[in-house]
N, C-alpha and C positions, 0 to 999 in steps of 0.2 A: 165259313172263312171268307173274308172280304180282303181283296186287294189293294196295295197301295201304289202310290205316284212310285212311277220308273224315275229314281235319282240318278244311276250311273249310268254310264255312256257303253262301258266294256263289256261283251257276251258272255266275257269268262268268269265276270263275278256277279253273282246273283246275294240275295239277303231275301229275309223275313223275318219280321216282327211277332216274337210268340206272345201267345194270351199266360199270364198266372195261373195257368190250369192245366190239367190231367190232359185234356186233350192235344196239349203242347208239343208232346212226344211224338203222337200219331199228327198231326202238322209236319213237326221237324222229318219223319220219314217220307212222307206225300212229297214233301219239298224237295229233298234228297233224289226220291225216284226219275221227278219230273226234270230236274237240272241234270242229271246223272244221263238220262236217255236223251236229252235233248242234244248232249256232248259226246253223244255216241259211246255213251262208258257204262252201262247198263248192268256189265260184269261187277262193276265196283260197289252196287248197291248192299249188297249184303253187311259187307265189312263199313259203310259208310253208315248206313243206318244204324247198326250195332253203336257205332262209335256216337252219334247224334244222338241215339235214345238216350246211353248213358249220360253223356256232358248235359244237355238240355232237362234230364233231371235232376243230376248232381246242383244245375242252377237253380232250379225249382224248389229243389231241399234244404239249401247253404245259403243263397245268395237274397233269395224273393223272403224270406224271413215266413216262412209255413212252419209250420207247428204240430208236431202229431196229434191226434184230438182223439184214438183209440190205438189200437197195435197194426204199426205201419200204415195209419189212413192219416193222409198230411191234410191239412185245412190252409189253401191256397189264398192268401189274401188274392180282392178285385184286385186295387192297385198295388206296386210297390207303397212302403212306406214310407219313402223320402219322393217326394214330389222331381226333385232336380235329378235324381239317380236315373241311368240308364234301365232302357225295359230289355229283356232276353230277348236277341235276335241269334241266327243262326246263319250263317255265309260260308257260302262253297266259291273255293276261287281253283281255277282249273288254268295252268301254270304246263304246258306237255314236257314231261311226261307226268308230274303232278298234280294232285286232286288236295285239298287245303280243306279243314270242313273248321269251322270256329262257330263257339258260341262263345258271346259277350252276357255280362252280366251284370248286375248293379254291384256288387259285393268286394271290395279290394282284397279278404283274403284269399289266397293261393291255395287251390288244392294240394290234398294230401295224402297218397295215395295209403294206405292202412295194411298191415300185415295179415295175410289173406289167412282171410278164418273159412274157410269152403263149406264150415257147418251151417254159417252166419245166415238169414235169411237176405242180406245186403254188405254193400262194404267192399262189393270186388270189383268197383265198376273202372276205377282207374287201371285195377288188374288187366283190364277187357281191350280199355282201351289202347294201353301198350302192348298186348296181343295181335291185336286187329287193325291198327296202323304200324308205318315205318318207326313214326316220331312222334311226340305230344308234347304239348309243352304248357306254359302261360306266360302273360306279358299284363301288368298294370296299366290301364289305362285312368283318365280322367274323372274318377268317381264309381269306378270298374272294374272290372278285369276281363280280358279274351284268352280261353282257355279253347289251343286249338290239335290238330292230328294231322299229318301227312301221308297220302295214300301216293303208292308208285301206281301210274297208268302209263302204262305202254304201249298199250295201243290206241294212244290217246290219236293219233293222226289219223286214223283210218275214216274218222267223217268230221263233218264242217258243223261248227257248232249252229243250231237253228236261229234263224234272224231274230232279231230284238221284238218283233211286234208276233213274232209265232209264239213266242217266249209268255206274252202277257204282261208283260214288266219285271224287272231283275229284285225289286220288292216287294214281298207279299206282307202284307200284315194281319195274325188271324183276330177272327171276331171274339 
């Protein structure tokens, strides 16, 4: 995983640029942890990664245009297939007492969350996600869509989010 140029200015909102790929998920949790601790919210990890796996696959299935190639094995294009479309990033914006986790995507349809079949081998992940945050939501954006979840942190003040340059930059981009 390689790093990218620190674009925003605020400690409280961090992003990362995910790769087309399986390893996308474990990224979006690595990312999660490292932003989550740094804001002294560490407790929050569980529910936050749960929520990040989900979305950041749900993007990887719906939106990057993968294609099952045998039973439940997706074939992850390198790139998107529209050149101008947005790539999958993931942004945690920390708001006290608030914890925000978004993924964007290239895809302008709206999830959907499906009538929970608990036999299904998938299909429950919107289920998860409204378990495991306050709220979730989505918003279209320009060629897109950011589909995001709101965590309560309460004990958000009890430490100082860590400096910009301990941080490494508020954007990661993986390799």
């Amino acid at each position: 995983m390689s790093t990218g140029t620190a674009l925003a200015v605020d400690p409280h909102v961090v992003t990362c640029t995910l790769a087309p790929r399986y390893e996308a998920v474990r990224t979006a949790r690595d990312f999660a942890r490292t932003a989550l601790q740094r804001w002294g919210l560490g407790e929050l990890f569980d529910d936050v990664a749960l929520v990040a796996s989900e979305l950041v696959t749900n993007a990887l299935r719906h939106a990057i245009g993968a294609c099952p190639t045998a039973a439940d094995d997706y074939d992850f294009p390198v790139q998107p297939a529209v050149e101008s479309r947005l790539p999958i990033r993931i942004s945690l914006v920390h708001r006290a007492p608030q914890v925000v986790c978004a993924v964007s995507d290239p895809s302008s349809i709206g999830p959907v969350a499906r009538e929970a079949d608990f036999v299904a081998e998938s299909g429950r992940g919107l289920h998860l996600v409204d378990s495991f945050s306050r709220s979730w939501g989505w918003h279209p954006l320009g060629g897109g869509k950011i589909v995001w979840a709101l965590f309560e942190a309460e004990e958000a003040q009890r430490t100082a989010p860590a400096p910009v340059a301990e941080f490494g930059g508020r954007h990661r981009r993986s390799a």
